[in-house]
N, C-alpha and C positions, 0 to 999 in steps of 0.2 A: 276403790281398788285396794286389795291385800298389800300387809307388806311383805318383800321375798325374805322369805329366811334359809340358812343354811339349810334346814329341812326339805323347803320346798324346794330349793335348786336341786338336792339331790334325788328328791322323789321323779320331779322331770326331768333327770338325769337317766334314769333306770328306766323311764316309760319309753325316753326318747331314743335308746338302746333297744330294748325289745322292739319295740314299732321299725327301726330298721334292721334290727336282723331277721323278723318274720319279712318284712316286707323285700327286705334283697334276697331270699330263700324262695320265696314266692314268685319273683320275678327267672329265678336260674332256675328253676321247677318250670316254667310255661317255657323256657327255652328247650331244656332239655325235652318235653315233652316230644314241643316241636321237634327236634332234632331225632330221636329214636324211633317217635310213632310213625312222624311221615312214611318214611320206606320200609315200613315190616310191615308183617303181614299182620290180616287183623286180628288173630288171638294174641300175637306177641302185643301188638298196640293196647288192645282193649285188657289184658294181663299188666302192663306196666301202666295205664294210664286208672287202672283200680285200687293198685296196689302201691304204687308210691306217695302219692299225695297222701294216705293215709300213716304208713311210715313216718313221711316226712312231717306230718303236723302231729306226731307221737313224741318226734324226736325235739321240736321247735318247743311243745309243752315241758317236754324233761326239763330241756334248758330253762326256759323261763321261770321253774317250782327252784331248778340250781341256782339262775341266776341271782333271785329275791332272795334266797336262804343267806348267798354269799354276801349280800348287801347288808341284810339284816346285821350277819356276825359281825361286820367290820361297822358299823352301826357306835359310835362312841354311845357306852352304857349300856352295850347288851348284855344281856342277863345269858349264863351257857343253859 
């Protein structure tokens, strides 16, 4: 077994953030699906249920190239 260093606590610090904020996004996306598509009609459903998820793992990707960069900087000994 490795030993934990301040490195690795913080690397699975930053995974274990991403992995729940896609995963609680992912979860409020299949609610909301539910919630919208049910009672519309089927172009409004099949229109939101093509077009959001794609959005939304657009927007989940920003974050996470933001989220690393901002880690990185506050990173003791990052180089600008």
């Amino acid at each position: 077994m490795m030993p934990t260093t301040s490195a690795t606590r913080r690397r699975g610090f930053s995974w274990r953030t991403v992995t729940a904020v896609w995963g609680l996004t992912h979860i409020a996306l299949a609610v909301a699906l539910t919630v919208i598509v049910t009672p519309s009609s089927p172009e409004t459903a099949l229109t939101f249920n093509r077009t959001v998820p794609w959005v939304l793992a657009g927007a989940l990707l920003a974050w996470a190239f933001w989220w690393g960069e901002r880690l990185r900087a506050q990173k003791p000994g990052a180089e600008d």
